[in-house]
C-alpha positions as CSV (number, residue, x, y, z in Angstrom):
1,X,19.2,-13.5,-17.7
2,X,19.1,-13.8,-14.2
3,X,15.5,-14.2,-12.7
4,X,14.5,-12.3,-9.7
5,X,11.9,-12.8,-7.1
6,X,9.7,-9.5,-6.2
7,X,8.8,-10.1,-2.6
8,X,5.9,-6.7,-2.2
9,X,5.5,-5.7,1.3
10,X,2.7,-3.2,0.5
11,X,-0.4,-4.3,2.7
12,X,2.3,-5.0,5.4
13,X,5.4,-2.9,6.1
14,X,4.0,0.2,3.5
15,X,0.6,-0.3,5.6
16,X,2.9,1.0,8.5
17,X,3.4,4.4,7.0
18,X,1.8,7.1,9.4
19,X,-1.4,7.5,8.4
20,X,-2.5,4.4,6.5
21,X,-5.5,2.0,7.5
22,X,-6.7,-0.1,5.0
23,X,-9.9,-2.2,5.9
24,X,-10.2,-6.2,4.7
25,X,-11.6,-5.2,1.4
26,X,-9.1,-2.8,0.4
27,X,-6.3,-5.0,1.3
28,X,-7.8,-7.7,-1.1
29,X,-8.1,-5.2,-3.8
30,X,-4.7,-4.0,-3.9
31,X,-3.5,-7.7,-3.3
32,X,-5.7,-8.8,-6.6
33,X,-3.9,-5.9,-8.1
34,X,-0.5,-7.2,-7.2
35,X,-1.0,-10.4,-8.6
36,X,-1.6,-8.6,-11.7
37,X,1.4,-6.9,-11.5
38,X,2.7,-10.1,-11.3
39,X,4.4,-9.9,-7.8
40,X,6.1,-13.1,-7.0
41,X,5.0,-12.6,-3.3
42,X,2.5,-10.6,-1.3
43,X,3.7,-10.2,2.5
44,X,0.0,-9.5,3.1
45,X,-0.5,-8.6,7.1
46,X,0.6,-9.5,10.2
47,X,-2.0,-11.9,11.0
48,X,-1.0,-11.8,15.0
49,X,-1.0,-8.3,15.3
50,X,-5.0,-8.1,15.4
51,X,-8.1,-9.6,14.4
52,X,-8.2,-7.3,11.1
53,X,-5.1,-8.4,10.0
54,X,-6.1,-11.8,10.4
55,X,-9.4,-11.9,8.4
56,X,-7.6,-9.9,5.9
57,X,-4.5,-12.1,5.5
58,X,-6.9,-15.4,5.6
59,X,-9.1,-13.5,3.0
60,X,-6.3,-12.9,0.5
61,X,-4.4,-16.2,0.8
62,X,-7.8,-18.2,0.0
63,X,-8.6,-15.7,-2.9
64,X,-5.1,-15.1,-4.4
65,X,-3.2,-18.2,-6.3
66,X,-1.0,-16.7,-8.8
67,X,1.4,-14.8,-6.1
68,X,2.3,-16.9,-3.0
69,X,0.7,-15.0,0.0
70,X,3.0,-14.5,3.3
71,X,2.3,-13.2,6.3
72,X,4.8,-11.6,9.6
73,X,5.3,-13.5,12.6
74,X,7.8,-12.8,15.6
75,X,9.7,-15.7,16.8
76,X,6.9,-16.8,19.0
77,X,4.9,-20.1,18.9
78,X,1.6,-18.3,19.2
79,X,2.3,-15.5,16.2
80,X,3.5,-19.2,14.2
81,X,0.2,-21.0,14.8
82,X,-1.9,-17.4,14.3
83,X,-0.1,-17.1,11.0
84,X,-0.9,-20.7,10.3
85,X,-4.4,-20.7,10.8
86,X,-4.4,-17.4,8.1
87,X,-2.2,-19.0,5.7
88,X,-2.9,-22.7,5.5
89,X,-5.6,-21.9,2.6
90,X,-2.4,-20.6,0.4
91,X,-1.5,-22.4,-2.7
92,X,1.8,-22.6,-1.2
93,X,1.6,-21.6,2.6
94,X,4.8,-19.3,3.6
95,X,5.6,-17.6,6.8
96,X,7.9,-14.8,7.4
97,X,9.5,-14.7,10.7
98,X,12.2,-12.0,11.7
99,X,14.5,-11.6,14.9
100,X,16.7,-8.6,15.9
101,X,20.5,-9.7,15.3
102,X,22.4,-5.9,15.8
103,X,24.1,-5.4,19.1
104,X,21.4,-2.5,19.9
105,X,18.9,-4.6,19.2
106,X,19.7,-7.5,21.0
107,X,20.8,-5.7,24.1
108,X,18.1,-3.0,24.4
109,X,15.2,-4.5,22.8
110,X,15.7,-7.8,23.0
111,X,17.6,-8.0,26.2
112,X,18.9,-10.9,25.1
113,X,22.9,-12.3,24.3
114,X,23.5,-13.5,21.2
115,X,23.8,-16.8,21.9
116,X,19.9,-16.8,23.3
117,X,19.3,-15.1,20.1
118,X,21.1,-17.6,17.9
119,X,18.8,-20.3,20.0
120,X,15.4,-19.0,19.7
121,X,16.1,-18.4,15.9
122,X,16.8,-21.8,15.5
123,X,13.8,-22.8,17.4
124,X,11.0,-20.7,16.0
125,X,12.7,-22.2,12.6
126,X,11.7,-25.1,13.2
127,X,8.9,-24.8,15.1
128,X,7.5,-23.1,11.6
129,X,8.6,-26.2,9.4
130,X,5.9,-28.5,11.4
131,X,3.9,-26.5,9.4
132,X,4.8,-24.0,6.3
133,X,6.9,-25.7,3.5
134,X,8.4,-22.2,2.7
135,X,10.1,-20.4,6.2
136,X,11.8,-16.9,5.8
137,X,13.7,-16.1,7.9
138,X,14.8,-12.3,8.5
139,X,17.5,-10.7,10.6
140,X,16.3,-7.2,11.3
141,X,18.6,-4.8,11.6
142,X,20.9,-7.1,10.1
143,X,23.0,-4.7,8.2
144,X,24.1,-2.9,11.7
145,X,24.4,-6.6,13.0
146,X,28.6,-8.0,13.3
147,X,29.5,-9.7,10.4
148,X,30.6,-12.9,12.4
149,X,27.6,-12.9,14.0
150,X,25.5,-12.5,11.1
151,X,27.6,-15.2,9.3
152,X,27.0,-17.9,12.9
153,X,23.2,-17.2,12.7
154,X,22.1,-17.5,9.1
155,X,24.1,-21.1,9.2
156,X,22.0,-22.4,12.0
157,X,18.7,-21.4,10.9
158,X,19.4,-22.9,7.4
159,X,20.2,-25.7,9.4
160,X,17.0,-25.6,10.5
161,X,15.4,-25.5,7.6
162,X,15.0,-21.9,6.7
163,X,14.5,-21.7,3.0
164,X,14.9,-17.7,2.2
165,X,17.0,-15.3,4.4
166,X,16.4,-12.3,4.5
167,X,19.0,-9.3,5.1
168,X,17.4,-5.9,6.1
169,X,18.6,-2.9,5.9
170,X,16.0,-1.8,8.3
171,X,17.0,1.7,9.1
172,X,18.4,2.7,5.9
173,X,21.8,3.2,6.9
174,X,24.3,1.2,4.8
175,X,25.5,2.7,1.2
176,X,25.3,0.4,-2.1
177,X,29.1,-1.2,-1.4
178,X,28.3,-1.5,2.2
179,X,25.1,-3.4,1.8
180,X,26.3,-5.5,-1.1
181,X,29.2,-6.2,0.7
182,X,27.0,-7.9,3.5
183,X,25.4,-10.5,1.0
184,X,29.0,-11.4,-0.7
185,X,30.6,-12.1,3.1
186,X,27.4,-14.0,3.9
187,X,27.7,-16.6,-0.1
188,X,31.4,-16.6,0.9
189,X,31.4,-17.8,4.9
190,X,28.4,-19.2,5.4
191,X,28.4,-23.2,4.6
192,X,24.8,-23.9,2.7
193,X,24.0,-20.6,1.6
194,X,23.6,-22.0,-1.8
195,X,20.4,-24.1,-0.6
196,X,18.3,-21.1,-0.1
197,X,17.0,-17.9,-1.1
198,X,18.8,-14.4,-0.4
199,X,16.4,-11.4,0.1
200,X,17.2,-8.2,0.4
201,X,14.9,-5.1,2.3
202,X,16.0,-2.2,1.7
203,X,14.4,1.4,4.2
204,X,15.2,5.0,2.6
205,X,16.3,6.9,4.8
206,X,18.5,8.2,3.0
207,X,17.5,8.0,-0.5
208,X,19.6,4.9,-1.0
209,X,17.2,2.2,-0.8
210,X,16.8,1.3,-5.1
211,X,20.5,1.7,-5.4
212,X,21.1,-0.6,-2.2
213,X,19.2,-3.1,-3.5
214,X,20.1,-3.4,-6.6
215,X,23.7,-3.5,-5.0
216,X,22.6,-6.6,-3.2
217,X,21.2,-8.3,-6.4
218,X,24.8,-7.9,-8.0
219,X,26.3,-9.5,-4.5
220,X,23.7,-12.4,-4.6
221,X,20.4,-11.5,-3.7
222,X,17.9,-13.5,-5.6
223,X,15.1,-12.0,-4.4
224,X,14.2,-8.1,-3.7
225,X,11.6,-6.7,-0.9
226,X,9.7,-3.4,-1.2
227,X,6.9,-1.5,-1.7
228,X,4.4,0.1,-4.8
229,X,5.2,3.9,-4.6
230,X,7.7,3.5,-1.8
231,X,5.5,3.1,1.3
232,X,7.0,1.9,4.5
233,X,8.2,3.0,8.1
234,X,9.6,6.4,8.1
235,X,10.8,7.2,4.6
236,X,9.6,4.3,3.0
237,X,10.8,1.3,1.3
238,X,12.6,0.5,-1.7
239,X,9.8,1.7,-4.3
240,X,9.4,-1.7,-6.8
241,X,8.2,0.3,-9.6
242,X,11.4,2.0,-10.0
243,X,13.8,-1.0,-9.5
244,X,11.2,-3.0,-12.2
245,X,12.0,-0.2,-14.5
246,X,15.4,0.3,-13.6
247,X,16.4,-3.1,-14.3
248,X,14.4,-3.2,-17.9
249,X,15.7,0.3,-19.3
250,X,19.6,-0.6,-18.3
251,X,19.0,-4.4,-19.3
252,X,22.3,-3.1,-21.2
253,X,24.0,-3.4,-17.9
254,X,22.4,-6.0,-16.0
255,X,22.3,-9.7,-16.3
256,X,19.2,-9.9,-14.2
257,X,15.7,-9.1,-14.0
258,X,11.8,-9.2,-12.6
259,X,8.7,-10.9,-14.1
260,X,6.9,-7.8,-13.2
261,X,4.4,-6.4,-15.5
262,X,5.7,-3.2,-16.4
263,X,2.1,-2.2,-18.2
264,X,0.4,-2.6,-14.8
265,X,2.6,-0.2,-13.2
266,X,0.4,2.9,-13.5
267,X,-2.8,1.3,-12.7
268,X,-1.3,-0.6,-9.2
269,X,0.6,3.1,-8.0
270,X,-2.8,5.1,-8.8
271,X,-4.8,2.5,-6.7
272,X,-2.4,2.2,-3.9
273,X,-2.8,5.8,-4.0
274,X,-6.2,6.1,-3.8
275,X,-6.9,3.9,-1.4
276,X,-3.8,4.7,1.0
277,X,-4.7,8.3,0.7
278,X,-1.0,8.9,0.2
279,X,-0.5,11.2,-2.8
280,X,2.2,10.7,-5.3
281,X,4.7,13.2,-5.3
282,X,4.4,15.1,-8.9
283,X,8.2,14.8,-9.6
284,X,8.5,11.0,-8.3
285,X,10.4,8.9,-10.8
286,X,8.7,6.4,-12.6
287,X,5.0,7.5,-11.8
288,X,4.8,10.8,-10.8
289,X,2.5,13.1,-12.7
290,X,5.4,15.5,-14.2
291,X,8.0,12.4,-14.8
292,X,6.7,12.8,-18.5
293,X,6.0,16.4,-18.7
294,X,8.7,18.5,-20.3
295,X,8.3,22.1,-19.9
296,X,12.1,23.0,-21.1
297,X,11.6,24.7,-24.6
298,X,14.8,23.4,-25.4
299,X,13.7,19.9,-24.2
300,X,10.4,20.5,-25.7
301,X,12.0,21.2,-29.3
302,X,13.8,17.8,-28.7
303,X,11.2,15.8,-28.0
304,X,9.1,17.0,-30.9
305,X,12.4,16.3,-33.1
306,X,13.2,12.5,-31.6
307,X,11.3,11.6,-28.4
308,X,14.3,9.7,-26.7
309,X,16.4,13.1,-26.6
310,X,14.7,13.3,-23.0
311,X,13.2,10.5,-23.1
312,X,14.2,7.2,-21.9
313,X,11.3,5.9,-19.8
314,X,7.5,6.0,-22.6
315,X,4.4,6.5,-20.7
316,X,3.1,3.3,-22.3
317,X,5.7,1.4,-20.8
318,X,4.0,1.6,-17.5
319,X,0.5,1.1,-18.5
320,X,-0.1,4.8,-19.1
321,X,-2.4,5.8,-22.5
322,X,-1.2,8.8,-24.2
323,X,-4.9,8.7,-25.4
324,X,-8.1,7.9,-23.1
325,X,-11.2,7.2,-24.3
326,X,-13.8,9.4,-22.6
327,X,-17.3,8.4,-21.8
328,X,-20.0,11.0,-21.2
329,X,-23.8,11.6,-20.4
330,X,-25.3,9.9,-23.6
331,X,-23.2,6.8,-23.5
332,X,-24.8,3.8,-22.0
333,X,-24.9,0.8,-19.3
334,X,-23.1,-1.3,-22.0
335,X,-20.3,1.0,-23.3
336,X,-19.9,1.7,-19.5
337,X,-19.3,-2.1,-18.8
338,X,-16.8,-2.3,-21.7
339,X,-14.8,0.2,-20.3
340,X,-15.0,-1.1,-16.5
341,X,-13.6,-4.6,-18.3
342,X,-10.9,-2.9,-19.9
343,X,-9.6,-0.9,-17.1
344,X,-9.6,-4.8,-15.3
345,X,-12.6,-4.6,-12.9
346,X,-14.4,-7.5,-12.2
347,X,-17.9,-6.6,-10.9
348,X,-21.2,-8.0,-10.1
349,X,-24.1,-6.9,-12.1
350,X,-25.4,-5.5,-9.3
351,X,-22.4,-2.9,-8.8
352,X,-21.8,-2.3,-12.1
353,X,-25.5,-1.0,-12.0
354,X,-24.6,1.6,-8.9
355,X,-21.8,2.3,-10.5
356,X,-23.3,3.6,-13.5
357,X,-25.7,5.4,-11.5
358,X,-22.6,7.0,-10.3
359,X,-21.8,7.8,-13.1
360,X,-24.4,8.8,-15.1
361,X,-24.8,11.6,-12.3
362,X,-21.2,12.5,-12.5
363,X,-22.1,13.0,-16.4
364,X,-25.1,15.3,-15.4
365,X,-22.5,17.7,-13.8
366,X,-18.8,17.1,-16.1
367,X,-18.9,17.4,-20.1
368,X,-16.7,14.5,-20.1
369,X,-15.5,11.5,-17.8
370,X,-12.1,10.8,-17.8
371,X,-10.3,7.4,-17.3
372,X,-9.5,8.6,-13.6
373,X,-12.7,9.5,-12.9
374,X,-13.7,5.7,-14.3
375,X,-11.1,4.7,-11.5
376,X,-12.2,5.9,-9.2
377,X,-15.9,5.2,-9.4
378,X,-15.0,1.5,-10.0
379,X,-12.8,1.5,-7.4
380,X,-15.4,2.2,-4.7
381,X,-17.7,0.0,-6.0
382,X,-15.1,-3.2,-6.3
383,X,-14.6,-2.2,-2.1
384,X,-17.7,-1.9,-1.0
385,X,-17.9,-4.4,1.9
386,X,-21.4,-5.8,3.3
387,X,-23.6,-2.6,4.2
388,X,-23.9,-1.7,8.1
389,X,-25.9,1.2,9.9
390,X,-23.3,4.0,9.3
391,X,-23.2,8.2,9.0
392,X,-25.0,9.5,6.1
393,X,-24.2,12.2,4.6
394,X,-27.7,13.9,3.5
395,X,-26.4,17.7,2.6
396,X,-23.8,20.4,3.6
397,X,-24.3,24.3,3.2
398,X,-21.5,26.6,4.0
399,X,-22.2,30.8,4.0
400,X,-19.0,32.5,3.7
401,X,-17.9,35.8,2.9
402,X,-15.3,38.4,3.0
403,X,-15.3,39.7,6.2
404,X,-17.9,37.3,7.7
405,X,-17.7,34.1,10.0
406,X,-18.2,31.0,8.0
407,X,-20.8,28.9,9.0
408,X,-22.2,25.6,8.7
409,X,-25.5,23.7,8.4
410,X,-25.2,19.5,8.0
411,X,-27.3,17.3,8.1
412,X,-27.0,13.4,8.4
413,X,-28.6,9.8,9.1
414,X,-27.2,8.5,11.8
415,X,-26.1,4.6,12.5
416,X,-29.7,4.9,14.6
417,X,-31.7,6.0,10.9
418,X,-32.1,9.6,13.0
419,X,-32.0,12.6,10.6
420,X,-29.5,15.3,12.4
421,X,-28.9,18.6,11.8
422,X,-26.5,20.9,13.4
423,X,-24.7,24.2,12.7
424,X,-21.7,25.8,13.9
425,X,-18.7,28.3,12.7
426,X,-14.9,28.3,11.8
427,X,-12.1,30.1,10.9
428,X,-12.7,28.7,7.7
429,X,-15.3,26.8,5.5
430,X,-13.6,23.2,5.9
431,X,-13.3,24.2,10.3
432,X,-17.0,25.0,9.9
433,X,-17.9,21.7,8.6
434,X,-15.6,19.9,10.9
435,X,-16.8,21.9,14.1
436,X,-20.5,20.8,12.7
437,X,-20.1,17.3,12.5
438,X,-18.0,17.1,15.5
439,X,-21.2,18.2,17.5
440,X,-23.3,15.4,15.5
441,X,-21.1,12.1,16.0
442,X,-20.8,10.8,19.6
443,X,-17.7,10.5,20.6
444,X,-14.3,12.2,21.0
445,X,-12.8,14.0,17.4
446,X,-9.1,15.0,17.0
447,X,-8.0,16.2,13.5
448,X,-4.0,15.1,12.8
449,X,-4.6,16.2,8.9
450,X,-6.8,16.9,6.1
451,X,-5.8,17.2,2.6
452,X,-7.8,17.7,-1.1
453,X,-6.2,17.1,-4.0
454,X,-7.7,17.3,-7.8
455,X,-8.4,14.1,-9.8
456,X,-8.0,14.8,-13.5
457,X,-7.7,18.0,-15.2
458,X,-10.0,21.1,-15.7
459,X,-11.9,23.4,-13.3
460,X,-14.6,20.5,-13.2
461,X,-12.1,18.0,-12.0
462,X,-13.2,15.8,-9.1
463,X,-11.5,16.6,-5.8
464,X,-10.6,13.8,-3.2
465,X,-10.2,15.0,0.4
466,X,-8.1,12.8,2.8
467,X,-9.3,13.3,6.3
468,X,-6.7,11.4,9.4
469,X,-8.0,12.1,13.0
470,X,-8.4,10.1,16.5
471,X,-12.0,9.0,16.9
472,X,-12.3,8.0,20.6
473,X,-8.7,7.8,21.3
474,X,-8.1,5.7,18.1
475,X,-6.6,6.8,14.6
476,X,-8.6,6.3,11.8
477,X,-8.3,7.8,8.0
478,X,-11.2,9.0,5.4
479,X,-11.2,9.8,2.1
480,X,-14.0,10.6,-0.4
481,X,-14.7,12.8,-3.6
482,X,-17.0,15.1,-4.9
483,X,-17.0,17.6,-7.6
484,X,-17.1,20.3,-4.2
485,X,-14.1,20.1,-2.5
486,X,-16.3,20.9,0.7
487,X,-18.6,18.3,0.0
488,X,-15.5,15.8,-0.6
489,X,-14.3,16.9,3.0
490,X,-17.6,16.7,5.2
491,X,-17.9,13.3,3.6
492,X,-13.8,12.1,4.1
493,X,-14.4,12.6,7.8
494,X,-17.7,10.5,8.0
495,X,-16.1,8.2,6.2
496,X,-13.6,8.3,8.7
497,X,-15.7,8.0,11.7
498,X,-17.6,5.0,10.0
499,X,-14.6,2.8,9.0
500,X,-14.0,3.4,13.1
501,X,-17.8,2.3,14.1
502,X,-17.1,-0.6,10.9
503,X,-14.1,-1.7,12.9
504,X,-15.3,-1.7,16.2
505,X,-18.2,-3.9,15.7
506,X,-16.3,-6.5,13.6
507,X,-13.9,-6.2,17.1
508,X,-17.0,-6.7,19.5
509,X,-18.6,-9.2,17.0
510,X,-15.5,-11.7,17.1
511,X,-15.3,-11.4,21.0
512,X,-18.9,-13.1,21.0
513,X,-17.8,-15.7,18.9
C-alpha cells in the first residue's frame, strides 16, 4: 500500500477561519495533539505575519519532534530569514513558500508577467535552500493557473531545488477529474517531477474538497493538505478526519493510505473545537455528534439485529468510548490523576492540584462528571500561560421577569486589583451583562457574535459560551463555561477582553526588547 504524507494546516490556514484566534499556548496544545494523531506535518503559523505567530511557530518547532513543523513564507527574503529564525530549532527545518501562478492572480494581485513570476519563484527557491533542507514550494491558485504555464514553472523551481510542490486548489473550484487531471499533466510534462513530493490543497467551496483530493492522490499526489474538522478560509479545507477514514473503510478500493491514528480522531476534533470555539456541526461526517445516532426505527431494528446494517464507520474507530467512566464528588486526587493520564494530559503537579479543585467544585454542583467535562477542565489547565494582571470575574446577578427590564449587577477585579461594580439593562439577560461590563472595561466594545452551546448531556450539563467582538478596534474571541449559561457568557467576554490586554502587552513588551 501506497503511503501518504498528511500535511495539517490547522494552526495556519484553519486559524484563518473568521473568528479564530488562538494564543501561543493553544497553538502548542493542539500542535502536541497533532503529533499524536500522528500528522506527518504541522504547517504551524506564519511566522512573518506577526510577532505571535512567531513565538508560537518557534515554540512548537523546539517542542514538537515526531511531526516535522513548517511554517508560510511569501517569496520574500525577509519572510525566508523570519521563518528561519522560527524554524531552525526543528528536527528537520521546512519552509513553505507559495506564489500566485493564475492569470488573475498574476495580473491583478501580483502585477506581475509570468515570466517575472517564473523568476522570483526560482529565486526565493533558492534563496530558501541556503537554509531549510526541505523547500515547498506552492502555486496558489494553481488549479485556475494555464496548464503550460503550470507545467514551465514547477520545472524551474525543482530545478532550484524545491523538494515538495504543491498544487492548490485555492478557491475550490475544480471537480475530482479536473483536479486530478492537473497532477497527471504535471508527472507527464514536467521533466524531474519524479525527484519530489506532489501535494495537493484542496478549499470547499463547493463541497468537493475530500473528493478532489483524493482525486489527486489517484493522479499522483503523494502527499494531502487540510485541516482537523475542516477549518480554513471561507468554507474550509479538506477536513483530514474524513479523508483518514475514507481511505481506511474503502481500503477495498484504494491502494493507498495515511499513518494517521484513527483512535485519536475524536479527541484532536473535540479540542480543536474547544479551543477554536467553532462548533461541530451535529450531522458532520466522521465526528459529528449524530453521525452514530440512528433514530430510524427501521434502522434502529437493524442495528440491534447486526450493527453494520447502518453501520460502516464504529465509534471506537475514532477514539470514541461507547462507555465512559464517570468520576464524582467522593472520588479522589489520585483516581482524578489516573483519569487525566488516560485521557493523555501531561500536567504538573501543580495543575493537576487546580484542576482537581475544579473539579471537586464541579462535583459539589453535578451528580456525576462526564469524560467531556474531564476535557474540558484539563484542557484549561494544560493552557494556562504565565499569570498577568487581567479582569476577574468576582460575581454576576441578573433580575428578570415577564414583563420587566432585565437588569444587571457585575462585579470584577480589574488588571489595577480594583474591585468594580456596575449595573445596567438589556433587552435581554445576556445584553444586560454585556451592557454592564461594557461600562467596566476601558476601552471600545463591539459584539460580532455570541454563542452557548451545552457540553455533555442532562439539564446539569456544562454550557460553553463563545463570545467574538472588537476590543479597541481589534477582533478578539472568548470562550468560557459554567454550569449558568449567564455566568459562562459574562466570563467568555472577559476572557475576551483579557486575551486582547494579554496580547497587547506581549506586542509592547517585544518593542522594548
Amino acid at each position: 500500500m501506497r503511503k501518504i504524507d498528511v500535511f495539517d494546516t490547522t494552526l495556519r490556514d484553519g486559524e484563518q477561519s473568521a473568528g479564530i484566534n488562538l494564543n501561543t499556548a493553544e497553538k502548542l496544545e493542539i500542535a502536541r495533539q497533532l503529533e499524536r494523531f500522528n500528522a506527518d506535518v504541522i504547517e504551524a503559523g506564519f511566522p512573518a505575519s506577526s510577532q505571535g505567530d512567531f513565538e508560537a511557530v518557534k515554540k512548537i518547532a523546539q517542542t514538537v519532534k515526531g511531526s516535522i513543523v513548517t511554517g508560510l513564507a511569501r517569496s520574500v527574503k525577509s519572510d525566508i530569514d523570519t521563518s528561519w529564525e522560527a524554524l531552525k530549532y526543528g528536527e528537520q527545518p521546512h519552509i513553505h513558500i507559495f506564489l500566485a501562478t493564475s492569470p488573475i492572480h498574476m495580473t491583478h494581485k501580483l502585477k506581475k508577467t509570468p515570466d517575472q513570476v517564473v523568476d522570483i519563484a526560482v529565486e526565493s527557491v533558492k534563496y530558501a535552500k541556503k537554509h531549510f533542507p526541505l523547500v515547498q514550494w506552492s502555486a496558489e491558485d494553481a488549479f485556475r493557473s494555464d496548464p503550460d504555464f503550470l507545467v514551465r514553472v514547477v520545472r524551474e523551481v525543482i530545478k532550484a531545488g524545491a523538494t515538495t510542490i504543491n498544487l492548490p486548489d485555492t478557491v475550490g473550484y475544480a471537480t475530482p477529474s479536473e483536479y486530478g487531471a492537473m497532477f497527471r499533466h504535471l508527472k507527464e510534462n514536467v521533466h524531474g517531477i519524479d525527484r519530489v513530493k506532489l501535494s495537493a490543497h484542496c478549499h470547499n467551496d463547493l463541497g468537493m474538497a475530500v473528493a478532489n483530493t483524493i482525486a489527486a492522490i489517484e493522479n499522483g499526489a503523494d502527499q494531502v493538505e487540510g485541516t482537523i474538522n475542516g477549518l480554513g478560509e471561507r468554507a474550509g479545507n479538506a477536513a483530514l478526519e474524513e479523508l483518514a477514514v475514507a481511505l481506511h473503510i474503502r481500503k477495498d478500493k484504494f491502494t493507498f493510505g495515511t499513518d494517521v491514528k484513527l483512535d485519536e480522531i475524536k479527541r484532536t476534533s473535540q479540542l480543536v473545537s474547544q479551543l477554536t470555539g467553532m462548533a461541530i456541526q451535529a450531522n458532520k461526517a466522521v465526528v459529528g455528534k449524530n453521525a452514530f445516532a440512528h433514530e430510524s426505527g427501521i434502522h434502529q431494528d437493524g442495528m440491534l439485529k447486526e450493527r453494520t446494517t447502518y453501520e460502516i464507520i464504529t465509534p471506537e474507530l475514532i477514539g470514541e468510548n461507547s462507555t465512559q467512566i464517570v468520576l464524582g464528588k467522593h472520588s479522589g486526587r489520585h483516581a482524578f490523576k489516573d483519569k487525566a493520564i488516560a485521557l493523555g494530559f501531561e500536567l504538573s503537579d501543580e495543575k493537576i492540584t487546580e484542576a482537581f479543585k475544579a473539579f471537586k467544585a464541579l462535583a459539589d454542583k453535578k451528580k456525576e462528571i462526564s469524560e467531556d467535562d474531564l476535557y474540558v477542565l484539563l484542557t484549561d489547565q494544560q493552557i494556562q500561560e504565565e499569570e498577568v494582571p487581567v479582569y476577574e470575574l468576582k460575581s454576576v446577578q441578573v433580575q428578570y421577569g415577564n414583563g420587566s427590564i432585565p437588569t444587571a449587577s457585575v462585579s470584577v477585579i480589574s488588571p489595577d486589583g480594583d474591585l468594580l461594580q456596575e449595573a445596567s439593562t438589556g433587552s435581554g439577560s445576556v445584553e444586560a451583562i454585556c451592557n454592564t461590563l461594557e461600562r467596566l472595561v476601558k476601552g471600545k466594545v463591539h459584539l460580532l457574535d455570541y454563542r452557548v452551546t451545552s457540553i455533555g448531556k442532562g439539564r446539569d450539563a456544562l454550557g460553553e459560551a463563545v463570545v467574538n467582538m472588537t476590543y479597541n478596534g481589534k477582533s478578539t474571541t472568548g470562550r468560557d463555561v459554567a454550569q449558568d449559561v449567564l455566568e459562562a457568557s459574562a466570563k467568555a467576554y472577559l476572557n475576551a477582553i483579557n486575551r486582547q490586554l494579554v496580547n497587547e502587552r506581549k506586542r509592547s513588551y517585544a518593542k522594548t526588547v
